[in-house]
C-alpha positions in Angstrom: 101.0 4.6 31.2 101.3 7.8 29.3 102.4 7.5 25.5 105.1 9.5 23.7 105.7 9.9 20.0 108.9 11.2 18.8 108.2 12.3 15.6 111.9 12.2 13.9 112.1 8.5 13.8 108.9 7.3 14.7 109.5 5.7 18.0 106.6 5.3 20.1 107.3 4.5 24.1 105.0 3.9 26.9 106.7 5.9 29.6 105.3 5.9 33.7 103.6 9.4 34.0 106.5 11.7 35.8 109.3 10.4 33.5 110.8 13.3 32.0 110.7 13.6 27.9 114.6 13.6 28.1 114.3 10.1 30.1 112.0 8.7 27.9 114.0 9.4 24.8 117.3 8.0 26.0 115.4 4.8 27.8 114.2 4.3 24.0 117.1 4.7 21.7 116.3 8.6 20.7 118.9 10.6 20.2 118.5 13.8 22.1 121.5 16.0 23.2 122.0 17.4 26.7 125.1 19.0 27.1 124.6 19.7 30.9 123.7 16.4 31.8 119.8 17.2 32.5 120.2 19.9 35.2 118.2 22.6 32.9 121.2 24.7 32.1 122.3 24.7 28.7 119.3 24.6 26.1 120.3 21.6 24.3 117.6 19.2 24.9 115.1 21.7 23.2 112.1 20.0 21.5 108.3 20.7 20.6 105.6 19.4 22.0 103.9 19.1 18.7 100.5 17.6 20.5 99.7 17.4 23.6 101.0 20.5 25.8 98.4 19.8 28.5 100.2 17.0 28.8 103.4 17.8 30.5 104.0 20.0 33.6 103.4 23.6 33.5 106.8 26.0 32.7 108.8 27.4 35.7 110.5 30.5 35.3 113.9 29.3 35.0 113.0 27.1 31.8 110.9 30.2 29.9 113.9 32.2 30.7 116.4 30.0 29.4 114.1 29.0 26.0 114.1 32.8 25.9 117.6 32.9 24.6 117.4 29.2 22.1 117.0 29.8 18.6 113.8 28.8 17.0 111.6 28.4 20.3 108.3 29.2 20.1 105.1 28.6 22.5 105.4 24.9 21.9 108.9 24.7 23.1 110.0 22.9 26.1 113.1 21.7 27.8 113.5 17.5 27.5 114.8 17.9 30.9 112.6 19.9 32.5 109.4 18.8 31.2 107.3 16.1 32.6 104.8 13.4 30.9 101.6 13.6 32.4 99.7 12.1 29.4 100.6 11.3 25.5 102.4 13.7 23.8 103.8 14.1 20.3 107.5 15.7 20.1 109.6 16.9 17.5 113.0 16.8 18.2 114.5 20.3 16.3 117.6 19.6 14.2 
């Protein structure tokens, strides 16, 4: 099974490959918001993939678009609730 590290508090979760980050955060006590309840519609589950971009699905156009208009994305941003573990990752959850 695929590991995740979320950097801002050190938690380190096996997760089955598919979870999305934003289910493996909240099935392991991380903190993450999601103001529109996971649908990919609001921006608020924005983190980093900080190693291990190859590991999560590839970016439709409806995420890009959306991370278009959060504050502070760059190339290693990704939606919680869009994004998909495929392999271990590091993430940074922005604050």
């Amino acid at each position: 099974m695929p590991r995740i590290l979320f950097l801002n508090d050190e938690t380190v979760a096996e997760v089955p490959e598919g979870a999305s980050i934003l289910e493996a955060a909240l099935d392991n006590g991380v903190s993450i918001n999601n103001d529109c309840g996971a649908n990919g519609a609001c921006g608020t589950c924005h983190v980093f993939i900080d190693e291990g971009l190859d590991n999560v699905t590839a970016m439709e156009g409806d995420e890009a678009e959306l991370l278009e208009m959060v504050e502070g994305a760059t190339g290693r941003s990704r939606l919680a609730c869009q994004a998909r573990i495929l392999g271990d990752i590091i993430v940074t959850i922005p604050e």
